[in-house]
C-alpha positions as CSV (number, residue, x, y, z in Angstrom):
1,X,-35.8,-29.5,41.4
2,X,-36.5,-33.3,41.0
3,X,-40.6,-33.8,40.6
4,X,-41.1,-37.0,42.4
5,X,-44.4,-39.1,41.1
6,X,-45.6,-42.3,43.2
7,X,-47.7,-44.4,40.2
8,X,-48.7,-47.7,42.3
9,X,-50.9,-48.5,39.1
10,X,-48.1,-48.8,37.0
11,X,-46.8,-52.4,35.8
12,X,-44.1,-54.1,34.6
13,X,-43.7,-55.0,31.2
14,X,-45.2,-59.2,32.3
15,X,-48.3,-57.6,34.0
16,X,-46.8,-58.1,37.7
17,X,-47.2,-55.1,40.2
18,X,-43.6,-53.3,40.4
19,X,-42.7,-51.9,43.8
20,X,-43.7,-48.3,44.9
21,X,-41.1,-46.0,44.0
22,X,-40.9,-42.7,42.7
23,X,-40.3,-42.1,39.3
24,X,-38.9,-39.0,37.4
25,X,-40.5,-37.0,34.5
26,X,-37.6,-36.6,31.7
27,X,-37.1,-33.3,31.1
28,X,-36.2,-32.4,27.2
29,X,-36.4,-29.0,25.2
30,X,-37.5,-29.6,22.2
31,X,-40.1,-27.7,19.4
32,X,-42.8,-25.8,21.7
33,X,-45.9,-28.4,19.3
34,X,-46.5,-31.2,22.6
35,X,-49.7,-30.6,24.2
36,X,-47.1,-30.2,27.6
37,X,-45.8,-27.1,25.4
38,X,-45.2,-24.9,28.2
39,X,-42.7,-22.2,28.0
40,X,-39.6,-23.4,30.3
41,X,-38.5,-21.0,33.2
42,X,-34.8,-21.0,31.8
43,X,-34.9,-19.1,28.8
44,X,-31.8,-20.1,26.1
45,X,-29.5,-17.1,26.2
46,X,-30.3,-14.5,23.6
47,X,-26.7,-13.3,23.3
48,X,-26.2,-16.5,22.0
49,X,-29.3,-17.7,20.0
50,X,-31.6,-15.4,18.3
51,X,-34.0,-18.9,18.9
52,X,-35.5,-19.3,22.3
53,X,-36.4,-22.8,22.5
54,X,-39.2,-24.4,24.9
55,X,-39.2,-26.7,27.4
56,X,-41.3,-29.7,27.5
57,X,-42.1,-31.6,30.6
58,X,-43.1,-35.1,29.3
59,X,-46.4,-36.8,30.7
60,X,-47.3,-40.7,30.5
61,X,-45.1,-41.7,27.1
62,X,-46.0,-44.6,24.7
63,X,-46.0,-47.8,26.3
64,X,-44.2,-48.7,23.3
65,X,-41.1,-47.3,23.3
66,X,-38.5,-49.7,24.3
67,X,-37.9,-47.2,27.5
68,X,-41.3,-47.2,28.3
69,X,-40.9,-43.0,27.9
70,X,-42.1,-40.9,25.1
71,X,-39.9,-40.2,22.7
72,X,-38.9,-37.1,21.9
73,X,-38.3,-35.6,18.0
74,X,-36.1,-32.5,19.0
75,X,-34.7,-30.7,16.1
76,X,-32.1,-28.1,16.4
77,X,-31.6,-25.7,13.4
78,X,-30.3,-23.1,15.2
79,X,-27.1,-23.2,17.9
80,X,-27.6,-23.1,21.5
81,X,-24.7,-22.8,23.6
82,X,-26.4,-23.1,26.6
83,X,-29.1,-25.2,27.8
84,X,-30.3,-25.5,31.2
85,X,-33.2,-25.4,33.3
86,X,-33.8,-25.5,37.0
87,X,-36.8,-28.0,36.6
88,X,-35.8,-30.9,36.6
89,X,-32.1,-33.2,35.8
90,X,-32.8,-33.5,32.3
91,X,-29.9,-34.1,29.9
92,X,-28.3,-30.8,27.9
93,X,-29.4,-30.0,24.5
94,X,-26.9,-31.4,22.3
95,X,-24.4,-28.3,20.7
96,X,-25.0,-28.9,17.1
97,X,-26.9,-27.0,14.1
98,X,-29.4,-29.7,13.2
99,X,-30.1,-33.2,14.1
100,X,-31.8,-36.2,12.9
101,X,-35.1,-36.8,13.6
102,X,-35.7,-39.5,16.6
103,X,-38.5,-41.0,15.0
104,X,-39.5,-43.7,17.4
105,X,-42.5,-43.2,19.9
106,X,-45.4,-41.3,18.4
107,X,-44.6,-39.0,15.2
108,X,-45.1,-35.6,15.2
109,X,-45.5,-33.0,12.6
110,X,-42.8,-31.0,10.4
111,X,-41.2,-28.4,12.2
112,X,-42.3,-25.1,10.8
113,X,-40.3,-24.1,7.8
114,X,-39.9,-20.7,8.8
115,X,-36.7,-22.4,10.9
116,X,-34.8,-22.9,8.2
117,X,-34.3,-20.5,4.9
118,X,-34.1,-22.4,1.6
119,X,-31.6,-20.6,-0.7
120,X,-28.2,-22.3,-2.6
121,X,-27.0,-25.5,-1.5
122,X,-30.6,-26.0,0.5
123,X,-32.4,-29.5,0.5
124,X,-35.1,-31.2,2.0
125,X,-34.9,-34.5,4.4
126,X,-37.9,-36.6,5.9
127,X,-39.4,-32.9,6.5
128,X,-36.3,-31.4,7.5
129,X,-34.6,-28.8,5.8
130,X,-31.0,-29.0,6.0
131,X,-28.8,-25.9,4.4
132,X,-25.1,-26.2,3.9
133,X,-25.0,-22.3,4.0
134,X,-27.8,-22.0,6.8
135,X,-28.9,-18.8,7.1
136,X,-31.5,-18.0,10.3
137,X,-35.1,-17.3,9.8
138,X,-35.0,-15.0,12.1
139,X,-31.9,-12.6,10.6
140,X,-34.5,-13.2,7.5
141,X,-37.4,-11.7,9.4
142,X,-39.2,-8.7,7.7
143,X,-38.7,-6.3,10.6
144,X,-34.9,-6.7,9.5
145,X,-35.1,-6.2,6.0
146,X,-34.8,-2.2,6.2
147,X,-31.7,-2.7,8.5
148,X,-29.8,-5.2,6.1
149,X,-31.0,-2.7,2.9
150,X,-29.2,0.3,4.7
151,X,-25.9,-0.8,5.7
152,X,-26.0,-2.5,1.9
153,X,-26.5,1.2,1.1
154,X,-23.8,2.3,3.1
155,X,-21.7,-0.6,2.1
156,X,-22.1,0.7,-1.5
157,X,-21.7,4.6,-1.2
158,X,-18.2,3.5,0.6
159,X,-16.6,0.4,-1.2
160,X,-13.4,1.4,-0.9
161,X,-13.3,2.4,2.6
162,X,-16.5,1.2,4.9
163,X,-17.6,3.1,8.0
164,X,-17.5,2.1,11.6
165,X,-20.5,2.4,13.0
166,X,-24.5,2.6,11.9
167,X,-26.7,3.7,13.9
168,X,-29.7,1.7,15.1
169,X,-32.7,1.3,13.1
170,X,-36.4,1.7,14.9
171,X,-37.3,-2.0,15.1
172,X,-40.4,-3.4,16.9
173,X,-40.5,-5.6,19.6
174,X,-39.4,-9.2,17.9
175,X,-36.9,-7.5,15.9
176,X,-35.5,-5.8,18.8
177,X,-34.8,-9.3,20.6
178,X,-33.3,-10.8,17.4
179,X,-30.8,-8.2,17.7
180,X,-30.2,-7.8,21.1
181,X,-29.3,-11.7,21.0
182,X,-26.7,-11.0,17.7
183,X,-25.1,-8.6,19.3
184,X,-25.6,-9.0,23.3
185,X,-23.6,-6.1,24.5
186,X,-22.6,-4.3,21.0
187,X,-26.6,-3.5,21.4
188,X,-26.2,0.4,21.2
189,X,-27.5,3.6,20.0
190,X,-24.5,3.0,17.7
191,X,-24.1,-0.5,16.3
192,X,-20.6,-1.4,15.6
193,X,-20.3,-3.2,12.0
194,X,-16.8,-5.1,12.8
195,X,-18.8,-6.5,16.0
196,X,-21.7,-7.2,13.8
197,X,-19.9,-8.5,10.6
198,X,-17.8,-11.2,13.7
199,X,-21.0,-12.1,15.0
200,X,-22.3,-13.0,11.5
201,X,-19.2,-15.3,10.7
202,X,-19.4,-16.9,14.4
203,X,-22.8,-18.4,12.9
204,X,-21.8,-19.5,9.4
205,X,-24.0,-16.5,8.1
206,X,-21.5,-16.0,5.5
207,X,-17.1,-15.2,4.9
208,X,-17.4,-11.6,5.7
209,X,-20.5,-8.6,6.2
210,X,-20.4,-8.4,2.3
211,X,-20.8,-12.3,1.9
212,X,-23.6,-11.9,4.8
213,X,-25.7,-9.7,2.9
214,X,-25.5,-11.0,0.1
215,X,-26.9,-14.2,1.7
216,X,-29.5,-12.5,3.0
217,X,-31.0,-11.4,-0.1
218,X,-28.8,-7.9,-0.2
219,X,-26.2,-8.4,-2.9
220,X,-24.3,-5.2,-4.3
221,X,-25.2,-3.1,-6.6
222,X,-23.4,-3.1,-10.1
223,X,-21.0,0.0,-10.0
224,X,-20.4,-0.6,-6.3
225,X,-19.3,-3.9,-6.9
226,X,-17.2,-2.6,-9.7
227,X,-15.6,0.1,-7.1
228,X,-15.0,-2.4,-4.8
229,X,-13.1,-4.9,-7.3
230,X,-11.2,-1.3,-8.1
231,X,-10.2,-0.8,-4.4
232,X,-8.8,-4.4,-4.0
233,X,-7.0,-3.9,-7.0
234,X,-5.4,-1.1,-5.5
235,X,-4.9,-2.1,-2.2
236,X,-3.1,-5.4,-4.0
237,X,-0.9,-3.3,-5.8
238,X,0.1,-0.8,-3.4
239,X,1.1,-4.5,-1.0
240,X,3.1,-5.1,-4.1
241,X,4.5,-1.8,-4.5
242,X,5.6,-1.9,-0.8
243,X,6.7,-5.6,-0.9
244,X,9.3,-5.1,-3.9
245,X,10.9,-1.8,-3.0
246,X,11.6,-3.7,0.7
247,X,14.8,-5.4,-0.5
248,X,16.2,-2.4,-2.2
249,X,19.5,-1.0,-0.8
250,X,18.8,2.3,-1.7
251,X,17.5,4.7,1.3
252,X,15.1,6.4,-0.6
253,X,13.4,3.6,-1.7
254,X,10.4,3.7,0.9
255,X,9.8,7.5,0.0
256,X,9.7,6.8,-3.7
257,X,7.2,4.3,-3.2
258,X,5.1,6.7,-1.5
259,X,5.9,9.2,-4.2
260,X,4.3,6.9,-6.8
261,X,1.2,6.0,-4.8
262,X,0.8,9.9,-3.5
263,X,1.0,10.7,-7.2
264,X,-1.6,8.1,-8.8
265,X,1.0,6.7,-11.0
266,X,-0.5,3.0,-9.4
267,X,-4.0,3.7,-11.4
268,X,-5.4,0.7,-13.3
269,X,-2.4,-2.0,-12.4
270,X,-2.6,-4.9,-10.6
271,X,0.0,-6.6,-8.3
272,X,2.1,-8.2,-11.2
273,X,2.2,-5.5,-13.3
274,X,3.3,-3.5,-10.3
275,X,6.1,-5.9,-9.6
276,X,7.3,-6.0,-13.0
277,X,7.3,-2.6,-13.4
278,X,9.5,-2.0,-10.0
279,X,11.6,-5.1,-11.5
280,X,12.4,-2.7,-14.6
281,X,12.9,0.3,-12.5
282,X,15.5,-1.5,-10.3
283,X,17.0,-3.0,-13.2
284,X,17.9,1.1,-14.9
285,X,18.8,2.1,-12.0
286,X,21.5,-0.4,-11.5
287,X,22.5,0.0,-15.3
288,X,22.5,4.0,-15.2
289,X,25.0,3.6,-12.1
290,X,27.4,1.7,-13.3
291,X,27.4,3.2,-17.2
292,X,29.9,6.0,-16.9
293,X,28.6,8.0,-20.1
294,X,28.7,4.9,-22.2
295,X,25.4,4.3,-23.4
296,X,22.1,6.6,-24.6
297,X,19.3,6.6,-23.1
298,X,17.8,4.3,-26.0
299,X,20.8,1.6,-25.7
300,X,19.4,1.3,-22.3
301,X,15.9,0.8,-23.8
302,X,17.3,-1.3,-26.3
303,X,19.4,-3.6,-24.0
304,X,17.1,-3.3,-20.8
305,X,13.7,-4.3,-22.6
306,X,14.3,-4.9,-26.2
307,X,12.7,-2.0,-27.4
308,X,14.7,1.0,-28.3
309,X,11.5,3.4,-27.5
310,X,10.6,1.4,-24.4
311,X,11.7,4.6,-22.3
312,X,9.9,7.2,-24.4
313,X,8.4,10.2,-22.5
314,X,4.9,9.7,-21.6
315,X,5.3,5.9,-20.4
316,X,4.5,4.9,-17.0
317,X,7.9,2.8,-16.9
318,X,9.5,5.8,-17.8
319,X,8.0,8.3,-14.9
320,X,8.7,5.8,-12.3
321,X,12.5,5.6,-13.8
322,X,12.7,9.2,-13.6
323,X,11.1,9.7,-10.4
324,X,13.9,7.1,-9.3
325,X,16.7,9.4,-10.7
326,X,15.5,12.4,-9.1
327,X,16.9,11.3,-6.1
328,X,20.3,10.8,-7.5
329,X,20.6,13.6,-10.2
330,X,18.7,16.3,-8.7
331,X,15.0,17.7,-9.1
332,X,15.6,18.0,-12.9
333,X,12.8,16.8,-15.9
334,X,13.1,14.9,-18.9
335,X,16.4,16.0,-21.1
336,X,18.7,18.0,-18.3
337,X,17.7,14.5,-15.8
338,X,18.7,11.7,-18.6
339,X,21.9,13.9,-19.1
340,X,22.4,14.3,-15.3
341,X,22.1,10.9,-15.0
342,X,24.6,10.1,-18.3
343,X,22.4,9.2,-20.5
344,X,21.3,11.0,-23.6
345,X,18.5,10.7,-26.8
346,X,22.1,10.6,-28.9
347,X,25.7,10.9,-28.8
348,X,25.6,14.9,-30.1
349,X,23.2,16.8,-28.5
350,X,24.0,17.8,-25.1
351,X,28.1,18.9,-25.8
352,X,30.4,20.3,-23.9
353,X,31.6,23.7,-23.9
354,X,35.5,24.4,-23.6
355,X,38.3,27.0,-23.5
356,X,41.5,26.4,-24.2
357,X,41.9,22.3,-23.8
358,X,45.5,22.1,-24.7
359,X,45.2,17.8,-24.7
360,X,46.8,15.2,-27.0
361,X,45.3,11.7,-27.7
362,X,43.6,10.4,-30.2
363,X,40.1,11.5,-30.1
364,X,38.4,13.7,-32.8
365,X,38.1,16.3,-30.0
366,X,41.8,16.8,-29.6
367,X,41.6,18.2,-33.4
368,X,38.7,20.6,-32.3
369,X,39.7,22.2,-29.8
370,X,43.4,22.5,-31.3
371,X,41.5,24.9,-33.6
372,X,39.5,26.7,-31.2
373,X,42.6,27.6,-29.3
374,X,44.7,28.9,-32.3
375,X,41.3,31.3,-33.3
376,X,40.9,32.1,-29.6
377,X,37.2,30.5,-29.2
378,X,35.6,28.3,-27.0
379,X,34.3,25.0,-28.5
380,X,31.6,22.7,-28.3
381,X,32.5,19.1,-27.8
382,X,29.7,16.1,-29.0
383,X,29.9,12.7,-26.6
384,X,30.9,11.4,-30.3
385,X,34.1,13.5,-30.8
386,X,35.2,12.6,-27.1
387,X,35.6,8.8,-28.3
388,X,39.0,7.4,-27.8
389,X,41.8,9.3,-25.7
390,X,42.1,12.7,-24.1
391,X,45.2,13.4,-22.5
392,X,46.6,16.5,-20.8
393,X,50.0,17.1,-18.8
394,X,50.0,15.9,-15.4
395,X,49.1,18.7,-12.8
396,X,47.5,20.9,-15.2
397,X,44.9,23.3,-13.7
398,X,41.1,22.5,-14.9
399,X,38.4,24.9,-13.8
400,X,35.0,23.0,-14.1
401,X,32.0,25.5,-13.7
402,X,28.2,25.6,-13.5
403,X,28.0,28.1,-16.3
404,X,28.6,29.2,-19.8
405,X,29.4,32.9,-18.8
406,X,32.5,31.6,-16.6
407,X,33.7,30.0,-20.4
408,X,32.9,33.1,-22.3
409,X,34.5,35.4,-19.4
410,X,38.0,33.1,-19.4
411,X,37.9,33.3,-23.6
412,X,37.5,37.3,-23.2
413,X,40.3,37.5,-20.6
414,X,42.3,34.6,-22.4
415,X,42.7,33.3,-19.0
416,X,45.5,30.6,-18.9
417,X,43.9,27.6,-18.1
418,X,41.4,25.0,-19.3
419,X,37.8,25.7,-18.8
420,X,35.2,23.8,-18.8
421,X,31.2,24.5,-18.9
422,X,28.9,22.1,-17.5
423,X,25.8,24.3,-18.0
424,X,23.8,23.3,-15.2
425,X,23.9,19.8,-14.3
426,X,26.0,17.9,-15.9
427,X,25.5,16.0,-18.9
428,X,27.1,12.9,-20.4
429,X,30.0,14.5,-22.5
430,X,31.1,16.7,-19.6
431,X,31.0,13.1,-17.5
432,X,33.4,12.1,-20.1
433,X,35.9,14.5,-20.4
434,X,35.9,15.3,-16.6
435,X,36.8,11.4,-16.3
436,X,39.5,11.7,-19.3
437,X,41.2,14.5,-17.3
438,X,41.4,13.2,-14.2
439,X,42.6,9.9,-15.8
440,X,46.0,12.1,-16.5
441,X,46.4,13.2,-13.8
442,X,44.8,17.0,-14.2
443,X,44.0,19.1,-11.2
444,X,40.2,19.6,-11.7
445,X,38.3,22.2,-9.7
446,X,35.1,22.6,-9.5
447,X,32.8,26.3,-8.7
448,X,29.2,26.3,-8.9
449,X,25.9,28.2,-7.4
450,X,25.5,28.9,-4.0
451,X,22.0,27.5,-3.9
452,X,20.4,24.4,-3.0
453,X,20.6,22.8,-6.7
454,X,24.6,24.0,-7.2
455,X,25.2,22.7,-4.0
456,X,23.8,19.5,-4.5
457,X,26.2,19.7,-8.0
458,X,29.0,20.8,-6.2
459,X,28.7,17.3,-3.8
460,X,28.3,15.1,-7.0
461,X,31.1,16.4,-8.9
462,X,33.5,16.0,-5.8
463,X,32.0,12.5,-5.4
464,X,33.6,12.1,-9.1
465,X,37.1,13.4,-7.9
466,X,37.1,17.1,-8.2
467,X,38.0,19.7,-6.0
468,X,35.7,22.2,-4.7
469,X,36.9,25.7,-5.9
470,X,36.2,29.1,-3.6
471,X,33.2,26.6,-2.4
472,X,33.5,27.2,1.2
473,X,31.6,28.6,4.5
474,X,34.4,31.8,4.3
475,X,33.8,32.1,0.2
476,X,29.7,32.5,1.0
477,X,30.0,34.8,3.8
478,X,31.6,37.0,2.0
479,X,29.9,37.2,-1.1
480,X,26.9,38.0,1.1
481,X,28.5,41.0,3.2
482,X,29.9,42.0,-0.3
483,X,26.1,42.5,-1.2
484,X,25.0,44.3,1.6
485,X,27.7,46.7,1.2
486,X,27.0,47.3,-1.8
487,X,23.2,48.0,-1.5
488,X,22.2,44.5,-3.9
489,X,19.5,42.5,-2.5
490,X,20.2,38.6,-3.1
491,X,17.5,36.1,-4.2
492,X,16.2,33.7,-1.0
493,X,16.4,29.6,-1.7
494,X,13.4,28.2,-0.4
495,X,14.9,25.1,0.2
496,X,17.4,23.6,2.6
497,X,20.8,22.6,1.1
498,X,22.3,19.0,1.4
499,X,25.5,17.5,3.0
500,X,28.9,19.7,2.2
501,X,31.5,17.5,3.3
502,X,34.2,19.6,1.8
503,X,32.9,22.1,5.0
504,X,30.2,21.1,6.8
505,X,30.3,24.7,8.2
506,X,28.8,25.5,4.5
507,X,25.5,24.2,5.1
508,X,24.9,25.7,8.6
509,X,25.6,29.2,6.9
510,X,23.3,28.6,4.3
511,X,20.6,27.0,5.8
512,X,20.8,29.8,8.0
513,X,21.1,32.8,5.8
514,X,18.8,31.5,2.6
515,X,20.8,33.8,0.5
516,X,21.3,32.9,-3.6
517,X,25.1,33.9,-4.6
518,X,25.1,32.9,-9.0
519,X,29.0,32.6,-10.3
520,X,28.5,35.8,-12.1
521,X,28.4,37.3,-8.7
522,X,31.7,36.5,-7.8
523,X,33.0,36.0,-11.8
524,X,36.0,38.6,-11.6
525,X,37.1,36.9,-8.4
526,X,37.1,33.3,-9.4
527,X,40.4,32.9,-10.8
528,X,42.2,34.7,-8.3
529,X,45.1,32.9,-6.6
530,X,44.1,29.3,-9.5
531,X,48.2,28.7,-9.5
């Protein structure tokens, strides 16, 4: 509402009367210090400024200001967003933090310091202090400071993972208004730190609720800083983790990576040695598939990373490599997975145990097992003595089994036919040979446990060109009703078997039934029926 003034003593600036007419107060908000400094009706918003500026409805001004008004020093540290008040049409309070002093007109004092908060990057101008980091006098009251020192607190006992919520602190009357204008309606019994951290930043109260606190006067404490460093580092190298394994064509890729996290093996790296590391691990991987029992274990050191102990046991490169060829080879450790996988410490541990071999060529092993055969004894063949060629006639019959009893049995019986031991998963010589005999042209069976593990062997080994022998649904159904005749009570598998795509009807009966059948089981049965 317009306040309309008729001043008929009032004359113009040559002493001549001016006309009658009314004239209109200017209507400013400004520091409450005029002697007009009545509180104005419209009250800023507090959701919006924890500042409530006054209004000041100005009287006679100078009559030497150029406008013949008084002029008006209005100093803004704090934002208002809105400014507006039903006295009078007085111009809005301009939207910015601070503002240069208008220093026509008659001068008044200082604004109180207790507007602005010195601290880092703080000066002083013409009485004004000006903060490049401003930080409210009011969120630096004393009625706060037990608020700001708990959720520091709280901040500290959880670095890694911060709570939700706080809940809200006594406060008397002042501080109550400071935060009711912070937060507006996240005012609650319950005061929401994401609300109050956004509310911070909106202000310039510093990057995050960390940064805020800090500014504040509430930096962290020494080991909590020290946890929190930890749990960036981790999160960093988990992002890495996740990030490398992404382009990887394997399917078991994701799960691996959340094998190594779930197992603490990320402890203590950052993001590049993380990606280095998965770099390496990709890098064997590739190498152990595509080897074919050429190379140890410490050639593949040697040539992978220059060092022939680089994939010692113990090493972090080398759990992560093995954890890797689990998923391949089977849920072996150390030795029995490096052999699994075709790679070994040497070239003569780790042989292979055969009956009756009956080849030509001209590896060393041809020799050996010569003169096994004429004593009647099985023989151990080394990776070394399997260099160079191993023949056999074309459609000779090669029994390839999980055990060293199905050897021994067939030496005992001098069954008529070449067997071969792979005892238990099988390592890099029997990889050899195997390969050798299928190379001429030898009909190579395979028989293994009825478990989850032989199973799992039995799917590898016809992935390398065998043929499962007595491996089927009918062979396992009747090993089991065989047992129950007989009164034996067979071992349970506690795990569920894999793909048999030599009979898929193999894995719904053992998945159903649970039951273990070994090769011993069966033993006097297994060469029935082999020509």
């Amino acid at each position: 509402m317009v306040r309309r003034d008729v001043r008929r003593r009032d004359r113009g600036p040559r002493g001549g009367r001016r006309r009658d007419r009314p004239r209109r107060s200017p209507h400013r908000r400004s520091i409450p210090d005029d002697r007009h400094g009545r509180p104005c009706r419209a009250v800023a918003d507090r959701r919006t400024s924890p500042i409530r500026p006054r209004c000041v409805h100005a009287g006679r001004g100078d009559r030497g200001h150029p406008n013949a008004r008084r002029a008006l020093r209005v100093v803004l540290v704090e934002p208002v967003r809105r400014s507006a008040c039903p006295r009078g049409r007085g111009r809005r309070a301009p939207r910015r933090r601070a503002t240069r002093a208008l220093s026509a007109g008659r001068q008044r004092r200082d604004p109180p310091s207790c507007l602005a908060v010195p601290g880092r990057g703080t000066r002083r101008t013409a009485g004004i202090v000006v903060t490049e980091r401003e930080v409210p006098a009011s969120l630096a009251a004393t009625g706060l400071a037990e608020f700001w020192a708990e959720i520091r607190r709280l901040l500290d006992r959880n670095a890694a993972r911060r709570p939700a919520t706080i809940r809200r602190p006594p406060v008397d009357a002042e501080t109550e208004r400071t935060l009711r204008s912070l937060l507006g309606d996240g005012y609650r019994s319950r005061l929401e730190l994401d609300v109050l951290e956004r509310e911070l930043v909106e202000r310039g109260v510093g990057r995050d609720l960390d940064d805020a606190l800090t500014l504040l006067g509430y930096p962290p404490s020494a080991d909590a800083e020290r946890r929190r460093v930890d749990a960036t580092r981790r999160r960093e190298a988990r992002a890495a983790l996740e990030s490398a394994v992404a382009g990887w064509q394997e399917g078991w890729a994701a799960e691996w990576a959340q094998g190594i996290v779930a197992s603490g093996n990320l402890g203590g790296l950052d993001a590049d040695e993380v990606e280095r590391l998965v770099a390496d691990v990709a890098r064997a991987v590739r190498l152990v598939k595509t080897n074919h029992g050429r190379l140890s274990k410490v050639d593949v050191a040697a040539l992978l990373f220059g060092d022939a102990h680089a994939l010692d046991a113990g090493l972090r490169r080398t759990t992560w490599v093995e954890r890797a060829l689990r998923y391949d080879f089977g849920d072996l450790d150390g030795r029995e997975l490096w052999a699994a996988a075709g790679l070994l410490p040497d070239q003569v541990s780790a042989p292979v145990l055969v009956w009756r071999l009956g080849a030509s060529g001209t590896a060393a092993a041809v020799e050996l097992a010569a003169a096994a055969e004429r004593r009647h004894v099985p023989v151990h063949l080394s990776l070394m003595s399997l260099e160079g060629h191993v023949r056999v006639t074309h459609g000779s019959v090669v029994v390839v089994a999980e055990n060293p009893r199905v050897v021994e049995f067939a030496a005992e019986q001098r069954i008529d036919a070449t067997v071969v031991a792979t005892n238990g998963n099988p390592s890099t010589a029997v990889q050899v040979l195997v390969e050798q005999l299928l190379a001429s042209g030898a009909d190579v069976r395979y028989h293994g446990d009825f478990d989850a593990a032989g199973l799992a062997m039995c799917r590898r080994m016809t992935e390398r060109g065998c043929i499962p022998w007595k491996m089927d649904a009918t062979d396992y159904e009747a090993a089991i009703e065989r047992a129950r005749r007989d009164g034996i009570q067979l071992g349970r598998d506690d795990r569920t078997c894999g793909d048999t795509p030599w009979d898929p009807g193999l894995r719904t009966a053992f998945n159903r039934d649970r039951a273990i059948v070994h090769e011993e089981f069966v033993l006097h049965d297994l060469f029935d029926g082999l020509r």
